[in-house]
Structure formats: structure tokens, C-alpha cells
Short mmCIF file of the C-alpha atoms (twelve columns), coordinates in Angstrom:
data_MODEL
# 
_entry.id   MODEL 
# 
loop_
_atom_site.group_PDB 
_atom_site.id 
_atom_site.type_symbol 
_atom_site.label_atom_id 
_atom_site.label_alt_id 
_atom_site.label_comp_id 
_atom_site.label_asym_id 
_atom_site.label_seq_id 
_atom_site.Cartn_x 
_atom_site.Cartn_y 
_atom_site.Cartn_z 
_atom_site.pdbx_PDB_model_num 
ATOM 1  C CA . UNK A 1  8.725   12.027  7.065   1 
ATOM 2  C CA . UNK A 2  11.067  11.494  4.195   1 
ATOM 3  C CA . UNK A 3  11.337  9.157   1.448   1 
ATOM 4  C CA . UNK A 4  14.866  8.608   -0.268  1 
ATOM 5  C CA . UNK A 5  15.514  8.106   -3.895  1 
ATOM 6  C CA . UNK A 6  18.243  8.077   -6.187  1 
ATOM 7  C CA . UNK A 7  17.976  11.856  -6.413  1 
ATOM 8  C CA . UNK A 8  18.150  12.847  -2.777  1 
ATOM 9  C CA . UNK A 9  14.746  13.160  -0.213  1 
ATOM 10 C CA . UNK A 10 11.278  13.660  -0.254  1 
ATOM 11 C CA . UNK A 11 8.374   14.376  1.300   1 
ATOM 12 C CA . UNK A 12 6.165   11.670  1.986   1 
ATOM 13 C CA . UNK A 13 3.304   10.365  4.574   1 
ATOM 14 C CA . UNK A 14 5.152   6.910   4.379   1 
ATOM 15 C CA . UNK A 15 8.485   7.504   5.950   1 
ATOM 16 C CA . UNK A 16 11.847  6.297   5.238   1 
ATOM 17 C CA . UNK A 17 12.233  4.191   1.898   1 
ATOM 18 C CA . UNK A 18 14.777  2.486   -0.439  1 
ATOM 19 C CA . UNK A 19 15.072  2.920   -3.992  1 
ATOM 20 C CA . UNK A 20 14.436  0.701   -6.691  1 
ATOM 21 C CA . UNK A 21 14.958  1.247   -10.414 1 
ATOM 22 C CA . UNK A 22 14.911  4.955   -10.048 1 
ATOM 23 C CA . UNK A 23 11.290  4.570   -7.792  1 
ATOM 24 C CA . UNK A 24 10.549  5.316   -4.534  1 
ATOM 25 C CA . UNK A 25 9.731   2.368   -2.801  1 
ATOM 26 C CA . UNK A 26 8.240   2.584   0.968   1 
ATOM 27 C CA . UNK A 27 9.978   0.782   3.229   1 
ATOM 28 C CA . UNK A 28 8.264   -3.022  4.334   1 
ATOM 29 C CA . UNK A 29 5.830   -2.195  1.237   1 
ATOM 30 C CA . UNK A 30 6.288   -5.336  -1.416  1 
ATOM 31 C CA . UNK A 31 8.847   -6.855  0.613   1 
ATOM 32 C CA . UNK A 32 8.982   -9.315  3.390   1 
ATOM 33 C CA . UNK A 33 9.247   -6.465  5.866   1 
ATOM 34 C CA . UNK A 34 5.598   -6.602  7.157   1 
ATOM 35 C CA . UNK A 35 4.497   -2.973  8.758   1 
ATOM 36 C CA . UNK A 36 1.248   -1.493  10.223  1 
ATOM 37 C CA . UNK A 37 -0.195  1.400   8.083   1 
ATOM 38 C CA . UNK A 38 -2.889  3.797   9.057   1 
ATOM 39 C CA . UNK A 39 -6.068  4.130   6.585   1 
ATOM 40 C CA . UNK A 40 -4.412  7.336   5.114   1 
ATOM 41 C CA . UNK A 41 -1.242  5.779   4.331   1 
ATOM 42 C CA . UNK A 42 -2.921  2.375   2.986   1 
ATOM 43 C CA . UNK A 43 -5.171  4.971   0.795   1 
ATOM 44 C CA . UNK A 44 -1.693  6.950   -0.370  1 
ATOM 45 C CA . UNK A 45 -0.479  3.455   -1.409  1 
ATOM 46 C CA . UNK A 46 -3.268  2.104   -3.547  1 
ATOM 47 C CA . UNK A 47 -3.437  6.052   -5.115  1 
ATOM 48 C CA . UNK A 48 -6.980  5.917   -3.591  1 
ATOM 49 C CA . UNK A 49 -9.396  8.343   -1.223  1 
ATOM 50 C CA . UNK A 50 -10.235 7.540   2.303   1 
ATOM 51 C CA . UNK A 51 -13.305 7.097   1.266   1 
ATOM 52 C CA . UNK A 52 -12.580 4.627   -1.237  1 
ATOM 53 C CA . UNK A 53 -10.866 2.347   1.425   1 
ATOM 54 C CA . UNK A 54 -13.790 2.342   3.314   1 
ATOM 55 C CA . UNK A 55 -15.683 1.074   0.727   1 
ATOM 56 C CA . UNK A 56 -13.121 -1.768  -0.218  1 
ATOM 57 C CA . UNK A 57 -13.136 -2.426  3.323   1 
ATOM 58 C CA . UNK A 58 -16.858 -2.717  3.303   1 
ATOM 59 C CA . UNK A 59 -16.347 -5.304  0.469   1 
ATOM 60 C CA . UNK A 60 -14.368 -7.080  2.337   1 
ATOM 61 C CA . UNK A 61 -11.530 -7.008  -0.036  1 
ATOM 62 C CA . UNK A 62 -9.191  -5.737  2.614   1 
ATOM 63 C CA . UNK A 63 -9.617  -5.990  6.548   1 
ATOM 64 C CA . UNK A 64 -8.129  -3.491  9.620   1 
ATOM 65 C CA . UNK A 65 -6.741  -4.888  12.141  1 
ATOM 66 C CA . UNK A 66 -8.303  -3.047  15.413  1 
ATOM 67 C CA . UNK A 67 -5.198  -1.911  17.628  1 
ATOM 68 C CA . UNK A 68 -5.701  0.025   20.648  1 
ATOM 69 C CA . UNK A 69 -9.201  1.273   18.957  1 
ATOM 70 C CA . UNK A 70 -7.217  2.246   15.862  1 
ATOM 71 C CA . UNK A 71 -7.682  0.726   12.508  1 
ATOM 72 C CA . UNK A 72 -4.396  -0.370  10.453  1 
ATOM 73 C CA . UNK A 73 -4.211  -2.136  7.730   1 
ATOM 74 C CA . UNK A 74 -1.524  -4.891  7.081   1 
ATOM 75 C CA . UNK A 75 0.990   -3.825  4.416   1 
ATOM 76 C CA . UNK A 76 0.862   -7.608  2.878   1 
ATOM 77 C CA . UNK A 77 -2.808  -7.422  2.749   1 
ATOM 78 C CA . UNK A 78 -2.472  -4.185  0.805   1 
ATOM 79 C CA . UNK A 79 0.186   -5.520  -1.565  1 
ATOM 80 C CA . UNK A 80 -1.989  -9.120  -1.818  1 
ATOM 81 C CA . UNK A 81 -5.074  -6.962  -3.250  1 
ATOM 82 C CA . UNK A 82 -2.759  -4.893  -5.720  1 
ATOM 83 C CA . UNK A 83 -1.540  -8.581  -7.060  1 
ATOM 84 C CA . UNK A 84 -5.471  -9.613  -6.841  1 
ATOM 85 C CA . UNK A 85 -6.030  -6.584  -9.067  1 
ATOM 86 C CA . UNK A 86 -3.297  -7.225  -11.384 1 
ATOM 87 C CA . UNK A 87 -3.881  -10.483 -12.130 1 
ATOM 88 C CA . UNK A 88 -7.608  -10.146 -12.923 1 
ATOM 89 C CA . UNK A 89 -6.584  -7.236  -15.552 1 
ATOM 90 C CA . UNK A 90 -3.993  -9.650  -16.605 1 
ATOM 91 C CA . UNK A 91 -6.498  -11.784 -16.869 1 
ATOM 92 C CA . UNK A 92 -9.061  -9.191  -18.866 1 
ATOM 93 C CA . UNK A 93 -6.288  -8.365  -21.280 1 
ATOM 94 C CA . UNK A 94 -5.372  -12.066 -22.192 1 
ATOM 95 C CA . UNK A 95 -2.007  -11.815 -20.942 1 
ATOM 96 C CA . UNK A 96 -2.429  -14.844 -18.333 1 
# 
């Protein structure tokens, strides 16, 4: 799959994306697009392991959604716990 950005195509596990302020930006990630991602592609967007979703999902910080016997994670529910985690270091620092 490729992602596109200002300075032609990449590589990428998340497919097809726009461009925003000279980033790569997924497509349907942080916008009102919502998408379906597999564990590995939730993981690649929260710069964590596998194993490290697991354990969030263990936490229940973030839930699958069971399709078909597959796990996938909603791509709002990923960007609501990277706002849940930016807000409580916003928090931390005093800047909210």
C-alpha cells in the first residue's frame, strides 16, 4: 500500500492518504471518515507494539469490534484515546 505526501509515495501498512502540513496523514484517521483497522495497523498508528495494544485493550482503554472472528479496532476510538492521552499530559504540564 502507498501513502502520498507532498513529496511523492510511500510505503505504508495504512494505504492511501492525504497530506497535511507536509505530514502524512492516513486516510479516515482524525477525520470524519470512520474506517476499520486491523490490530497491526491500530498499533502502527499509536507508534505502539502488538503487544502493547493488547494490553490497552485489556485495560479497557480501547475495544475491538469482533467481525467475522477478526478483531478491528474503530479508527475514532483510536483517535478518542490519543485526545484522552493528550489532554491528561496537557493536563500534567499545566497547560489546561
Amino acid at each position: 500500500m502507498k501513502l502520498q505526501s507532498l513529496s511523492g509515495e510511500h510505503n505504508s501498512p495504512l494505504g492511501k492518504a492525504d497530506t497535511a502540513g507536509g505530514e502524512v496523514v492516513p486516510a479516515g484517521v482524525g477525520s470524519t471518515e470512520r474506517r476499520l483497522l486491523e490490530p497491526q495497523k491500530a498499533a502502527y498508528l499509536l507508534c505502539l507494539s502488538d503487544e502493547e495494544v493488547t494490553e490497552l485493550v485489556a485495560t479497557g482503554q480501547i475495544m475491538p469490534i469482533r467481525i467475522s472472528g477478526k478483531d478491528r479496532f474503530d479508527s475514532w476510538d483510536i483517535d478518542g484515546l490519543i485526545g484522552t492521552y493528550k489532554h491528561t499530559a496537557m493536563r500534567r504540564a499545566g497547560s489546561f
